[in-house]
C-alpha positions in Angstrom: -7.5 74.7 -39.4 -6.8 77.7 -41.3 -10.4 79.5 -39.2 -8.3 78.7 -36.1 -4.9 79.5 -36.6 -6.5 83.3 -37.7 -8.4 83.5 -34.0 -5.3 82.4 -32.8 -3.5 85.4 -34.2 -6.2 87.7 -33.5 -6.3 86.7 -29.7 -2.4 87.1 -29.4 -2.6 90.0 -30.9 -5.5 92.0 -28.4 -3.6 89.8 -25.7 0.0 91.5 -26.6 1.4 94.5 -25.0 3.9 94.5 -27.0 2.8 93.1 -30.6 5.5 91.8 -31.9 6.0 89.8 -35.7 7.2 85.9 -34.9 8.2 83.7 -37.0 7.1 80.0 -36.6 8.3 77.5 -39.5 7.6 74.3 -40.6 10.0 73.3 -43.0 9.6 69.8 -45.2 12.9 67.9 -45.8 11.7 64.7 -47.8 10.9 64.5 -51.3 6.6 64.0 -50.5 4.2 66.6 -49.7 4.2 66.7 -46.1 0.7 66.9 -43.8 0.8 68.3 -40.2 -1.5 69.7 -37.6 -0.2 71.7 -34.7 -2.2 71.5 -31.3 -2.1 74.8 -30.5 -5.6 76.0 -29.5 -8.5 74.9 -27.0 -10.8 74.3 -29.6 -8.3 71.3 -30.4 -9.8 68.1 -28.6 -6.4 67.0 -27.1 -3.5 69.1 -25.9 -0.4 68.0 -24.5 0.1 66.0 -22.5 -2.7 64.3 -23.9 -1.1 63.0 -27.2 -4.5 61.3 -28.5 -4.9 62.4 -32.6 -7.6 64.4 -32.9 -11.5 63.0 -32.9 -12.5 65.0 -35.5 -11.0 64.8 -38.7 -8.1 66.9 -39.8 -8.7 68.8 -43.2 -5.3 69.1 -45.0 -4.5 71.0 -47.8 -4.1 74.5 -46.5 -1.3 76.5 -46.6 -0.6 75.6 -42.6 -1.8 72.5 -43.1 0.5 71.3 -45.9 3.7 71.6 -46.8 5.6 70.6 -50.5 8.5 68.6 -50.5 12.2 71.1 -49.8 9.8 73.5 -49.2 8.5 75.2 -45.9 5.2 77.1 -44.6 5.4 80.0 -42.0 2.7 80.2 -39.5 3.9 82.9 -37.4 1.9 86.1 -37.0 1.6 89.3 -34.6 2.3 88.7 -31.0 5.3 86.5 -28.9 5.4 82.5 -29.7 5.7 82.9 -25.9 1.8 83.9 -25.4 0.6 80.4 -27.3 2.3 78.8 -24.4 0.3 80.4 -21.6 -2.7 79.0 -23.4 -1.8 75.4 -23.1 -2.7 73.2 -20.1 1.3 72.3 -20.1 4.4 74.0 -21.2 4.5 71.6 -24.3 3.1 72.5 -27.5 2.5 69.3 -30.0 2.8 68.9 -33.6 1.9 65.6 -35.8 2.9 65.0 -39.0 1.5 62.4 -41.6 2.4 61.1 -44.5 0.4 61.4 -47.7 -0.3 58.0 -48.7 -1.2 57.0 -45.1 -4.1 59.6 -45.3 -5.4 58.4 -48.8 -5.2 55.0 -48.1 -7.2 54.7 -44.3 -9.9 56.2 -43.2 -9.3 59.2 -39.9 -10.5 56.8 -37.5 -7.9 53.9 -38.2 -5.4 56.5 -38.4 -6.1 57.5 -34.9 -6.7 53.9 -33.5 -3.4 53.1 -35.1 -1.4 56.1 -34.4 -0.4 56.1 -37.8 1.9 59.2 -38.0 5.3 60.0 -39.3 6.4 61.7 -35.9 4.7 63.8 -33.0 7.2 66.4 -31.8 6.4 68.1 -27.9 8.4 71.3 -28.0 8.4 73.7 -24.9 9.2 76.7 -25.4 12.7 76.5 -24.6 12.8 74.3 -27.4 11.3 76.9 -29.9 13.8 78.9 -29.0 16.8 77.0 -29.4 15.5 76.0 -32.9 15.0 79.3 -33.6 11.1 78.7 -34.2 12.2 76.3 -37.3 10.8 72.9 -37.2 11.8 70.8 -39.6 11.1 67.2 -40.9 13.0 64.7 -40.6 13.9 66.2 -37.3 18.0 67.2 -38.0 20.7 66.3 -35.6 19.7 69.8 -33.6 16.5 68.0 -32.4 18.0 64.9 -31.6 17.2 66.0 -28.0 13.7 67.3 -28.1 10.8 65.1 -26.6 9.3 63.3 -29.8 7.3 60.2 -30.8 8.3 57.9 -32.1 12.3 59.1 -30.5 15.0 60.8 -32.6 16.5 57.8 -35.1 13.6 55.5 -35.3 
């Protein structure tokens, strides 16, 4: 995870005329250590609008990768957030989060047969923007709108 987010700097960065810093956050609002994976890249086996969990088994534990409860991780880097989008086979960029004791309890595969996360958000870009690239979970009242699964309240 952490391999891919650094290629996925380094390509927006040679792809960028205009390199730019971005911020991208992730912040955790619970009181558990928080587990997400962002679907970002074409080395990921699914991207939106295919929503499947990932085949091969997600490695948590890194700083993008993990996040401590009240606390938050930045994964921005050099380039526009805009530039990730032009990478995607949609406008939509999908991020999963899990709990903790889900992933020490089952094995990957029944985690994916199961769809056994805490909440998948879709975010377009618009979306990004109007959060102003701060993602947080429990998704706040500002998100109530944004495409997510399972919806905002449940």
């Amino acid at each position: 995870m952490k391999t891919l987010f650094y290629l996925s700097t380094i390509v927006l960065l040679l792809n960028s005329c205009d390199p730019a810093v971005y911020k991208e956050i992730y912040r955790n609002n619970t009181d558990y250590t928080l587990h997400f994976y962002i679907a970002d890249s074409p080395e990921i086996e699914f991207l939106y609008p295919d929503t499947i969990i990932a085949v091969n088994e997600v490695k948590f534990g890194e700083p993008s990768a993990s996040i401590r409860s009240g606390s938050y991780v930045n994964v921005g880097g050099f380039g526009k957030v805009e530039e990730i989008f032009k990478y995607l086979p949609k406008d939509t960029l999908s991020v999963y989060f899990f709990h903790p004791d889900t992933l020490a309890k089952y094995p990957w595969e029944t985690i994916r047969k199961e769809y056994n996360i805490l909440k998948r958000y879709d975010l377009s870009i618009e979306d990004m923007q109007l959060l102003d690239y701060e993602i947080a979970y429990p998704p706040t009242e500002m998100m109530k709108d944004i495409k997510m699964y399972p919806p905002y309240g449940e």
